[in-house]
PyMOL Python script that loads the backbone (N, CA, C, O; Angstrom):
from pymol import cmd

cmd.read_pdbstr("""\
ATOM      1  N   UNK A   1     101.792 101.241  86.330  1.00  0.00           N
ATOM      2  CA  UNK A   1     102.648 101.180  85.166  1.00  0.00           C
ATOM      3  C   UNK A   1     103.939 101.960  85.457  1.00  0.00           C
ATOM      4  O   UNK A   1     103.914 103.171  85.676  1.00  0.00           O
ATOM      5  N   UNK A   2     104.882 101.350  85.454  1.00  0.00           N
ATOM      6  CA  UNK A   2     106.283 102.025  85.182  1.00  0.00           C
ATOM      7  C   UNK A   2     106.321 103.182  84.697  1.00  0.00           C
ATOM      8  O   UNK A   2     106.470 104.213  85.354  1.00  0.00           O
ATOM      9  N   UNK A   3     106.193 103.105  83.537  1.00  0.00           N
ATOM     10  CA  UNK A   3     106.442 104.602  82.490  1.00  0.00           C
ATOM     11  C   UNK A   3     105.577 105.636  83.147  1.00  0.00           C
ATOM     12  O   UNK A   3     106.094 106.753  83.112  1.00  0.00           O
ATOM     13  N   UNK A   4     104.490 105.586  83.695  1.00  0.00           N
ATOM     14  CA  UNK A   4     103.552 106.574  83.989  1.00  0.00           C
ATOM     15  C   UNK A   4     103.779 106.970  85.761  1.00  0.00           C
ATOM     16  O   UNK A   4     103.277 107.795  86.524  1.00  0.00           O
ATOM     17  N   UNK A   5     104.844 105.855  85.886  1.00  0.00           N
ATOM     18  CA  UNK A   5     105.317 106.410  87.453  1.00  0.00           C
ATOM     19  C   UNK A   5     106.485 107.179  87.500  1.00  0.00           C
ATOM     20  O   UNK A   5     106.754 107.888  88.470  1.00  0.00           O
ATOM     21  N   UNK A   6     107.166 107.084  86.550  1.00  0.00           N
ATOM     22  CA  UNK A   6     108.608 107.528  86.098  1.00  0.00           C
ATOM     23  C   UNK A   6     108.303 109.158  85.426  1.00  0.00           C
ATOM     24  O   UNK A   6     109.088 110.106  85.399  1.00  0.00           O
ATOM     25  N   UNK A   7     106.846 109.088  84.900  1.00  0.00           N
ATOM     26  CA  UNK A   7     106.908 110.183  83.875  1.00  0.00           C
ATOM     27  C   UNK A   7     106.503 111.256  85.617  1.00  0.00           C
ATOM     28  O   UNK A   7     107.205 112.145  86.099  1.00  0.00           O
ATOM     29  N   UNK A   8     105.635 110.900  85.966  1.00  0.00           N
ATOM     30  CA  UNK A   8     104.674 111.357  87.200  1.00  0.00           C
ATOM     31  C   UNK A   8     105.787 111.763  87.888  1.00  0.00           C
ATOM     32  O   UNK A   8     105.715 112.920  88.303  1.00  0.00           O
ATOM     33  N   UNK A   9     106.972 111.060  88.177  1.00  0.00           N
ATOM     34  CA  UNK A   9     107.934 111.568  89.539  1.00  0.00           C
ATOM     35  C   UNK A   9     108.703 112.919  88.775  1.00  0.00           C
ATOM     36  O   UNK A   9     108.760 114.012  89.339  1.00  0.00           O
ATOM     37  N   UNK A  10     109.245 112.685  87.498  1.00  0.00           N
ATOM     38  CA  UNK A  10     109.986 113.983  86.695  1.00  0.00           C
ATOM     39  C   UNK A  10     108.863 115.326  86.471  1.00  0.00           C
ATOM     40  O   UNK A  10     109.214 116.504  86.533  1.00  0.00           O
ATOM     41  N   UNK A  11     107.584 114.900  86.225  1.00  0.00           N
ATOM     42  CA  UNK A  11     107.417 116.170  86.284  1.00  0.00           C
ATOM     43  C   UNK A  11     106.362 116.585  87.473  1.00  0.00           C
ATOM     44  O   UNK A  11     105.507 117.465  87.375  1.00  0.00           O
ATOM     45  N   UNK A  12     106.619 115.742  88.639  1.00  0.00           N
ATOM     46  CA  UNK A  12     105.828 116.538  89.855  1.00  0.00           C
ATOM     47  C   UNK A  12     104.225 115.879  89.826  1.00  0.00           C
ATOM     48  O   UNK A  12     103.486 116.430  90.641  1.00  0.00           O
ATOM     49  N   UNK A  13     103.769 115.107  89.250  1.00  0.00           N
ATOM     50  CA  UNK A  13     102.190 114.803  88.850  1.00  0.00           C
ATOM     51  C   UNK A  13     101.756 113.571  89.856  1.00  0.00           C
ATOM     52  O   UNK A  13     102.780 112.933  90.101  1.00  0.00           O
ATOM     53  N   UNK A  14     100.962 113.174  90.325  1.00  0.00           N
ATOM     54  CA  UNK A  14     100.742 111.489  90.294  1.00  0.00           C
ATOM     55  C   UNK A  14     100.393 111.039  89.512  1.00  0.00           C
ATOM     56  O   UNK A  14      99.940 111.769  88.630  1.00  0.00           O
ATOM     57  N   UNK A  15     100.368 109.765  89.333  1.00  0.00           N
ATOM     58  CA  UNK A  15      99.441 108.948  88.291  1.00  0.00           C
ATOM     59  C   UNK A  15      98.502 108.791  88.099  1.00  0.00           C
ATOM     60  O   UNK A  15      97.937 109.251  89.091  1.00  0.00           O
ATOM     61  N   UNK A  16      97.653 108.359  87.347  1.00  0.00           N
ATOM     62  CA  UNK A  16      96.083 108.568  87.109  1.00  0.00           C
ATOM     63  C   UNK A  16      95.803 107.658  87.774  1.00  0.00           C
ATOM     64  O   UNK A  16      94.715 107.999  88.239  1.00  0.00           O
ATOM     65  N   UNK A  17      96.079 106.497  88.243  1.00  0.00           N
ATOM     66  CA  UNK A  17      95.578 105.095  88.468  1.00  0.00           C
ATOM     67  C   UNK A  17      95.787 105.322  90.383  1.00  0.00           C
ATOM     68  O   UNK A  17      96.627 106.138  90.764  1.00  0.00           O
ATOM     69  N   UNK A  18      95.179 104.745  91.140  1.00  0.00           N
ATOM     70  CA  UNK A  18      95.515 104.500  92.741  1.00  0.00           C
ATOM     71  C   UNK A  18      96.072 103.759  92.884  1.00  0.00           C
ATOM     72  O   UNK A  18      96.358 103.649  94.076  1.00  0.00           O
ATOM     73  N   UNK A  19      96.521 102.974  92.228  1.00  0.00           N
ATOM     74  CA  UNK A  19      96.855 101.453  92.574  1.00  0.00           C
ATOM     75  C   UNK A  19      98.275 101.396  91.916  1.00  0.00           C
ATOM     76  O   UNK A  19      98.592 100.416  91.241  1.00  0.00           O
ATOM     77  N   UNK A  20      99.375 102.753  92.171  1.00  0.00           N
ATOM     78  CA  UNK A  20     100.747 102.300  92.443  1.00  0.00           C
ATOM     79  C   UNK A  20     101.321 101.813  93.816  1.00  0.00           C
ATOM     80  O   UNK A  20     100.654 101.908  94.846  1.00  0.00           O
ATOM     81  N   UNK A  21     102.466 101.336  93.792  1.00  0.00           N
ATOM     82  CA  UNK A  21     103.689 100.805  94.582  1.00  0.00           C
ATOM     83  C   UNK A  21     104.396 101.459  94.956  1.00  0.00           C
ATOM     84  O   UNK A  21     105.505 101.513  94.423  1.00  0.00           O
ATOM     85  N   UNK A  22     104.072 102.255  96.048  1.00  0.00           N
ATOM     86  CA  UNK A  22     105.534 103.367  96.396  1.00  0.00           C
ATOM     87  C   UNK A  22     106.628 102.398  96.570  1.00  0.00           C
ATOM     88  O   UNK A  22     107.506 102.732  95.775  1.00  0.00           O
ATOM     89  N   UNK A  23     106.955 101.468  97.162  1.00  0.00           N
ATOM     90  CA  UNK A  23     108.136 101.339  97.369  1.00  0.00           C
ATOM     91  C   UNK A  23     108.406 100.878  95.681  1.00  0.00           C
ATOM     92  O   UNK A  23     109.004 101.743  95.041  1.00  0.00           O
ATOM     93  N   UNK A  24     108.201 100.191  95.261  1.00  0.00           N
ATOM     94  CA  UNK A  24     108.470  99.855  93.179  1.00  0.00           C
ATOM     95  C   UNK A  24     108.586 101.566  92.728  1.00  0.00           C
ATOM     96  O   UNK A  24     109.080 101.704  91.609  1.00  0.00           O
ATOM     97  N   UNK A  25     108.250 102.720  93.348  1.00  0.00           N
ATOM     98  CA  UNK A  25     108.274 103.985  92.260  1.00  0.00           C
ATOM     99  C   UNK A  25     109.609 104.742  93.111  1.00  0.00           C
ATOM    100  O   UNK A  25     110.381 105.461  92.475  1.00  0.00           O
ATOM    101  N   UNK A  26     109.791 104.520  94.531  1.00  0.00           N
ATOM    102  CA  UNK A  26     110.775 104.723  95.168  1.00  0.00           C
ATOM    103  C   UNK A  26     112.019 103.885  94.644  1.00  0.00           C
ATOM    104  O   UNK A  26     113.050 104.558  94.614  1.00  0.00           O
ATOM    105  N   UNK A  27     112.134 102.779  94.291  1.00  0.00           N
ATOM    106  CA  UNK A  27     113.012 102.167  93.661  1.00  0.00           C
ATOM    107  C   UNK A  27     113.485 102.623  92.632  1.00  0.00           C
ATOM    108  O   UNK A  27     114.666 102.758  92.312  1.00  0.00           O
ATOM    109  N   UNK A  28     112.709 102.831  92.179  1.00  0.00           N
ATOM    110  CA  UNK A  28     112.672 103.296  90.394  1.00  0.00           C
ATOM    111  C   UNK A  28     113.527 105.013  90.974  1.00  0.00           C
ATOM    112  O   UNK A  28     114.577 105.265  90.384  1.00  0.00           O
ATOM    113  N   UNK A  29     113.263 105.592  91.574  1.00  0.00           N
ATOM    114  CA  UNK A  29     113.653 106.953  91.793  1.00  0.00           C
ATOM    115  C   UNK A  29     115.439 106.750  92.231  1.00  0.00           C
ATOM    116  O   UNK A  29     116.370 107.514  91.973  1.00  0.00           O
ATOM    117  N   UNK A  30     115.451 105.622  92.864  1.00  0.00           N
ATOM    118  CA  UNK A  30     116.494 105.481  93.645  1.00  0.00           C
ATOM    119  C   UNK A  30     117.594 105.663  92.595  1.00  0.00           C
ATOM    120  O   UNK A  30     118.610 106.359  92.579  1.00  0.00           O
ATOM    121  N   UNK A  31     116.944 104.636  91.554  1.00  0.00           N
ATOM    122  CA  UNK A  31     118.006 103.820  90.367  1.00  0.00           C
ATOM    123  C   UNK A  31     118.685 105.305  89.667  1.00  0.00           C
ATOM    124  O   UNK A  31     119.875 105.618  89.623  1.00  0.00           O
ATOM    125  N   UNK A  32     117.026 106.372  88.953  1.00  0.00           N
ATOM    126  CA  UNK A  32     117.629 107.365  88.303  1.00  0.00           C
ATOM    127  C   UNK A  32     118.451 108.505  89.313  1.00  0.00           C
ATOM    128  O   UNK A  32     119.177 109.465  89.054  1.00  0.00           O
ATOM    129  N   UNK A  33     118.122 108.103  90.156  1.00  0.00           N
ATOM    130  CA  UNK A  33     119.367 109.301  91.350  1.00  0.00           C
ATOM    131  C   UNK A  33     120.535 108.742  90.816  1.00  0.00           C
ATOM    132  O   UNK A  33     121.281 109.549  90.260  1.00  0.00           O
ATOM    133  N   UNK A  34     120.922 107.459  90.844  1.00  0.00           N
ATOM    134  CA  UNK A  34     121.973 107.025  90.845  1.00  0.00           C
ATOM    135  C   UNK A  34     122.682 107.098  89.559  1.00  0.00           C
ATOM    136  O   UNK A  34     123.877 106.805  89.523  1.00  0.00           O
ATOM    137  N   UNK A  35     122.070 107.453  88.529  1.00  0.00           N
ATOM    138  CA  UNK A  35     122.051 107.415  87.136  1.00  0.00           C
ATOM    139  C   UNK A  35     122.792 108.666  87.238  1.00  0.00           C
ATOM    140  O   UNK A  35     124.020 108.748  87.244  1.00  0.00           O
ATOM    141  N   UNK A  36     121.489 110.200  87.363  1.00  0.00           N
ATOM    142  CA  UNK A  36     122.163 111.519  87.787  1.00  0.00           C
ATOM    143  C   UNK A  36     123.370 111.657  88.045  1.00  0.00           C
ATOM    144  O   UNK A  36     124.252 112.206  87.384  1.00  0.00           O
ATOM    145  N   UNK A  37     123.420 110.988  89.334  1.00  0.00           N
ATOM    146  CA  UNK A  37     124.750 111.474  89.881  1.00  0.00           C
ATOM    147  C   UNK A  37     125.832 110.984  88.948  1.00  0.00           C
ATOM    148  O   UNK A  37     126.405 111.869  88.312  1.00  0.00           O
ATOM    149  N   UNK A  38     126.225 109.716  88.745  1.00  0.00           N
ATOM    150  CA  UNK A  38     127.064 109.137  88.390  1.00  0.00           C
ATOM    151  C   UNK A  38     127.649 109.664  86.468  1.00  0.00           C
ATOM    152  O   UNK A  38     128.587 109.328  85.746  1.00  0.00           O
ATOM    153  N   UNK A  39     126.591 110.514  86.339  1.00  0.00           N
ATOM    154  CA  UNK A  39     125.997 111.055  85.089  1.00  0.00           C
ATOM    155  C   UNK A  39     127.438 112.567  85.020  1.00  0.00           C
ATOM    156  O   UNK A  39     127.383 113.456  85.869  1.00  0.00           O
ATOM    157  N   UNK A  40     128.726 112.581  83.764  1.00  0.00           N
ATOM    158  CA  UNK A  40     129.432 113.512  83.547  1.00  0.00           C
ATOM    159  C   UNK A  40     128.648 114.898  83.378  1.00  0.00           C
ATOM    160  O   UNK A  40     127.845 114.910  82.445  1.00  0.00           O
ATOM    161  N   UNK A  41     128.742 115.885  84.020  1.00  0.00           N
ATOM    162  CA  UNK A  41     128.387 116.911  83.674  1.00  0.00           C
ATOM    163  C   UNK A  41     126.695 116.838  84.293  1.00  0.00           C
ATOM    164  O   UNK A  41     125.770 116.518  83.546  1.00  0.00           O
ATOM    165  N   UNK A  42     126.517 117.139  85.551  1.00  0.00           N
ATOM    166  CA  UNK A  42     125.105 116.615  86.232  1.00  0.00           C
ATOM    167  C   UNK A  42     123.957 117.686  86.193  1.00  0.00           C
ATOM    168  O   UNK A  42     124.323 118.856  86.074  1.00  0.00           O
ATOM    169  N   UNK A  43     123.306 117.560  86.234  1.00  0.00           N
ATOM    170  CA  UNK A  43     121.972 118.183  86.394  1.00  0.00           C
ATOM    171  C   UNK A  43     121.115 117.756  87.086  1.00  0.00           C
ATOM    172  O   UNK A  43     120.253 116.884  86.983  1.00  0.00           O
ATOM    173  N   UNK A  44     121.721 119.111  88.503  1.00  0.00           N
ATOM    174  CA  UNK A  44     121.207 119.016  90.042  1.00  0.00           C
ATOM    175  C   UNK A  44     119.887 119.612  89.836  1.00  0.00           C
ATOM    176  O   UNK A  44     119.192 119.464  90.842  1.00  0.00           O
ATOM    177  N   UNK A  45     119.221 120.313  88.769  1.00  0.00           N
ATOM    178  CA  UNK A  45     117.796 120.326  89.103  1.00  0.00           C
ATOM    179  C   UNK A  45     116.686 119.286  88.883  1.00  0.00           C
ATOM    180  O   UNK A  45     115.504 119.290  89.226  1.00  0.00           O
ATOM    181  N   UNK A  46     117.612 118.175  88.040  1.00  0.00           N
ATOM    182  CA  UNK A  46     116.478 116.602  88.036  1.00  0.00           C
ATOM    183  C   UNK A  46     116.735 115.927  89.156  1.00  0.00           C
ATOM    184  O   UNK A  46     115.922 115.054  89.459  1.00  0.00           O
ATOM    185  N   UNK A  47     118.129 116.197  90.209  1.00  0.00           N
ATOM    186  CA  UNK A  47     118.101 115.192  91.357  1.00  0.00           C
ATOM    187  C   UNK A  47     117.017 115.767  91.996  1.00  0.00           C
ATOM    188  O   UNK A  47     116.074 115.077  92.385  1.00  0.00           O
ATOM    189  N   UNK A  48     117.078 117.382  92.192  1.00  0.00           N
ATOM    190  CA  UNK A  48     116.066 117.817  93.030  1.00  0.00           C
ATOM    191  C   UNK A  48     114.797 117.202  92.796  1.00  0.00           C
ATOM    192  O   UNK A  48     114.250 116.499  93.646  1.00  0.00           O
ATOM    193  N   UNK A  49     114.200 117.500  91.408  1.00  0.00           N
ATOM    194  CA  UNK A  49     112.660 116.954  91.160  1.00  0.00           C
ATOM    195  C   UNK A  49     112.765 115.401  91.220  1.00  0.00           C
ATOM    196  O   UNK A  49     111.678 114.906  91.518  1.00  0.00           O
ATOM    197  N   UNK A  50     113.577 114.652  91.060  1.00  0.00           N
ATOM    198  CA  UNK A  50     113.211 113.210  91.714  1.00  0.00           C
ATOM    199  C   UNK A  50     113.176 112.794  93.128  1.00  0.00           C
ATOM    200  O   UNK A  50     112.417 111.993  93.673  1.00  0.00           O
ATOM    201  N   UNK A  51     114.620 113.836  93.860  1.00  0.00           N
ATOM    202  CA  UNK A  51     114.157 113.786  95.462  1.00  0.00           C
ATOM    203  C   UNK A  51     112.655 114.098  95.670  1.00  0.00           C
ATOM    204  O   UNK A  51     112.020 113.137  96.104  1.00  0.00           O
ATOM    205  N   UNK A  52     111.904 115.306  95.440  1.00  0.00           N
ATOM    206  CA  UNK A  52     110.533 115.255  95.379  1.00  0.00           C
ATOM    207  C   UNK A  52     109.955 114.563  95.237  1.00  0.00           C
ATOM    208  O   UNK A  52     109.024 114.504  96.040  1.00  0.00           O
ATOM    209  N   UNK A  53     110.007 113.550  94.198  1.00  0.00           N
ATOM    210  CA  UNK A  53     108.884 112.276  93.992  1.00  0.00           C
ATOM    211  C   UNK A  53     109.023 111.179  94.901  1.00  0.00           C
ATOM    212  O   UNK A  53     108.328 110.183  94.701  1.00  0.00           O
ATOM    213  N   UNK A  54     110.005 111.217  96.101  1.00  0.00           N
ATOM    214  CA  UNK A  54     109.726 110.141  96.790  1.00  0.00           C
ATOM    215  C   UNK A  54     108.781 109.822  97.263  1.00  0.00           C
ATOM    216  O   UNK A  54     108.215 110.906  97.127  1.00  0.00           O
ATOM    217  N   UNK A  55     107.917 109.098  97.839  1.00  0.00           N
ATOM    218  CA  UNK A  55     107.025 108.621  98.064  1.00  0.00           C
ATOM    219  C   UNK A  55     107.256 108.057 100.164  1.00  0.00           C
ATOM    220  O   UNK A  55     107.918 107.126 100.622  1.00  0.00           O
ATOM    221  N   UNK A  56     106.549 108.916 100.770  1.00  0.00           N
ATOM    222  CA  UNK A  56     106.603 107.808 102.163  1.00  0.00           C
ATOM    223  C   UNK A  56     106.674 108.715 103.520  1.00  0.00           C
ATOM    224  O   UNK A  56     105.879 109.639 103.689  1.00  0.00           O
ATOM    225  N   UNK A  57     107.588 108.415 104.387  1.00  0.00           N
ATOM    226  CA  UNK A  57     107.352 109.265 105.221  1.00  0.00           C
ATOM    227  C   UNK A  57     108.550 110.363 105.684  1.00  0.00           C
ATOM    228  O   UNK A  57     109.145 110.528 104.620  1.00  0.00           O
ATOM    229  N   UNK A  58     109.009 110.931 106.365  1.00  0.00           N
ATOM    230  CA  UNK A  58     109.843 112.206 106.464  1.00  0.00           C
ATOM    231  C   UNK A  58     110.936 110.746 106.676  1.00  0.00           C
ATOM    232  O   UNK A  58     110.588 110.097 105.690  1.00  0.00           O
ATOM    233  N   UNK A  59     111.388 110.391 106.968  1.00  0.00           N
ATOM    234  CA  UNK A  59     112.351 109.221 107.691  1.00  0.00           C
ATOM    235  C   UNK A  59     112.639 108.891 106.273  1.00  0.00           C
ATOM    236  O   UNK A  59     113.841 108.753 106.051  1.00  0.00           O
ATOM    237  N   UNK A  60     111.905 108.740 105.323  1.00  0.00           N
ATOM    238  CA  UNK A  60     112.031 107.762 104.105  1.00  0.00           C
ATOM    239  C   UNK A  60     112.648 108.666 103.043  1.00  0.00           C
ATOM    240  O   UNK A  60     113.578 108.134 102.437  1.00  0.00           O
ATOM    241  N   UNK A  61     112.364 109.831 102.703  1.00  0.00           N
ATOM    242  CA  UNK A  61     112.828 110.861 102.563  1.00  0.00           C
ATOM    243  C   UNK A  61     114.306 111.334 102.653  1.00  0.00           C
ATOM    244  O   UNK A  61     115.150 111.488 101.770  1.00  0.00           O
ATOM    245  N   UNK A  62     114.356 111.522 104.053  1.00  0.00           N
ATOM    246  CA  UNK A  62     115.658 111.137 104.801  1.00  0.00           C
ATOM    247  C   UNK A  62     116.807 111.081 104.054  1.00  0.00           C
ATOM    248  O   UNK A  62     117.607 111.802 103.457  1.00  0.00           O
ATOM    249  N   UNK A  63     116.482 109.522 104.422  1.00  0.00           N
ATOM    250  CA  UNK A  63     117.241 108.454 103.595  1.00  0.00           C
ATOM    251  C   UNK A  63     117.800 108.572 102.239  1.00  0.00           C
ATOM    252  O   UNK A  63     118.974 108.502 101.876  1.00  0.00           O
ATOM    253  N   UNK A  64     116.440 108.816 101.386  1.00  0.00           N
ATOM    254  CA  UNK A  64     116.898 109.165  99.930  1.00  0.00           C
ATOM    255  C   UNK A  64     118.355 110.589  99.957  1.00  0.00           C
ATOM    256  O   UNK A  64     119.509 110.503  99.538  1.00  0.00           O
ATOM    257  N   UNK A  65     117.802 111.498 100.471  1.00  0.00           N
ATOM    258  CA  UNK A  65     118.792 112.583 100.686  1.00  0.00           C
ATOM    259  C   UNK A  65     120.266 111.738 101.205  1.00  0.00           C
ATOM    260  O   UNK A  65     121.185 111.318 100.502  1.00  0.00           O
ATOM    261  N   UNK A  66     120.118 111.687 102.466  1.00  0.00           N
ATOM    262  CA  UNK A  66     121.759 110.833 102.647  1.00  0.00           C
ATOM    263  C   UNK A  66     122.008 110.067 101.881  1.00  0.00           C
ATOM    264  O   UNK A  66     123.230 110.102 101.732  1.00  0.00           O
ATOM    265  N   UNK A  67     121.352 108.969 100.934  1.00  0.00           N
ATOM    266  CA  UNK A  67     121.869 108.392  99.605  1.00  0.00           C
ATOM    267  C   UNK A  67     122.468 108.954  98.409  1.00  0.00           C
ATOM    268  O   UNK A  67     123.408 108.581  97.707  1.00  0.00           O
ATOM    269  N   UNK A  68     121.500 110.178  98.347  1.00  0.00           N
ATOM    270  CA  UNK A  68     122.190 111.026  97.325  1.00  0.00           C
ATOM    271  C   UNK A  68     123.727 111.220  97.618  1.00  0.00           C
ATOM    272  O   UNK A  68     124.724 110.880  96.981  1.00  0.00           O
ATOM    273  N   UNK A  69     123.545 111.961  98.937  1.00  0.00           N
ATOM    274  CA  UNK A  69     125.022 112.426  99.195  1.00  0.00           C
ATOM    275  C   UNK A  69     125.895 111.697  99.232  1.00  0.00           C
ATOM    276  O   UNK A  69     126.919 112.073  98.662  1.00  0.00           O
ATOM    277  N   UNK A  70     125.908 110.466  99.841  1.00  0.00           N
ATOM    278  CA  UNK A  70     126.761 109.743 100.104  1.00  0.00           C
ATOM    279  C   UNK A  70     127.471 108.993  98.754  1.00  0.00           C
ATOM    280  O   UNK A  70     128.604 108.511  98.762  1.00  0.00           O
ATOM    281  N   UNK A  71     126.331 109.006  97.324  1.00  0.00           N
ATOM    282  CA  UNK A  71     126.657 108.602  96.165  1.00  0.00           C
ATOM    283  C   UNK A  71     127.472 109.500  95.333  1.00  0.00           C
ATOM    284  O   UNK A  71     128.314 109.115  94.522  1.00  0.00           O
ATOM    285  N   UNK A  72     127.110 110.942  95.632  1.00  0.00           N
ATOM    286  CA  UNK A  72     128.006 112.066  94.825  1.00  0.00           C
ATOM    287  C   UNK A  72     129.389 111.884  95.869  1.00  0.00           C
ATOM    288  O   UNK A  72     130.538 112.034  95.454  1.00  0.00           O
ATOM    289  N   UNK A  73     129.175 111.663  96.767  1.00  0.00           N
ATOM    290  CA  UNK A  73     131.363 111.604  97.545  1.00  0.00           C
ATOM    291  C   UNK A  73     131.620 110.393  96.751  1.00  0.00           C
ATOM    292  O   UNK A  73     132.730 109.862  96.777  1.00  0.00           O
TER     293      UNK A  73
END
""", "prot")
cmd.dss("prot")
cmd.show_as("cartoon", "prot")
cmd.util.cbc("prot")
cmd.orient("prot")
């Protein structure tokens, strides 16, 4: 479920269920980074806790980070 992957990445939790989609909850993370940033007056401690909820491997991770950055220039 969406909502319960979205709620799970903001406050640090997993979901109750096994049977999410990292890459669908990584997406979903991607979108609200992009939200954040683009967001007047930001609040760098929700980019932080959504960078956390990525989902995958150090490489994937990565990525999200250089996205961030490259979206706040």
């Amino acid at each position: 479920d969406p909502k319960v992957a979205r709620k799970s990445v903001l406050f640090g939790m997993m979901p109750d269920t096994l049977s999410f989609n990292p890459e669908a909850m990584n997406s979903d993370v991607k979108h609200q980074i992009m939200k954040e940033i683009r967001q007047f007056g930001r609040k760098y401690e929700k980019i932080f806790k959504l960078l956390e909820g990525i989902q995958g491997p150090p490489k994937a991770r990565r990525q999200f980070v250089e996205f961030a950055i490259k979206e706040a220039a």
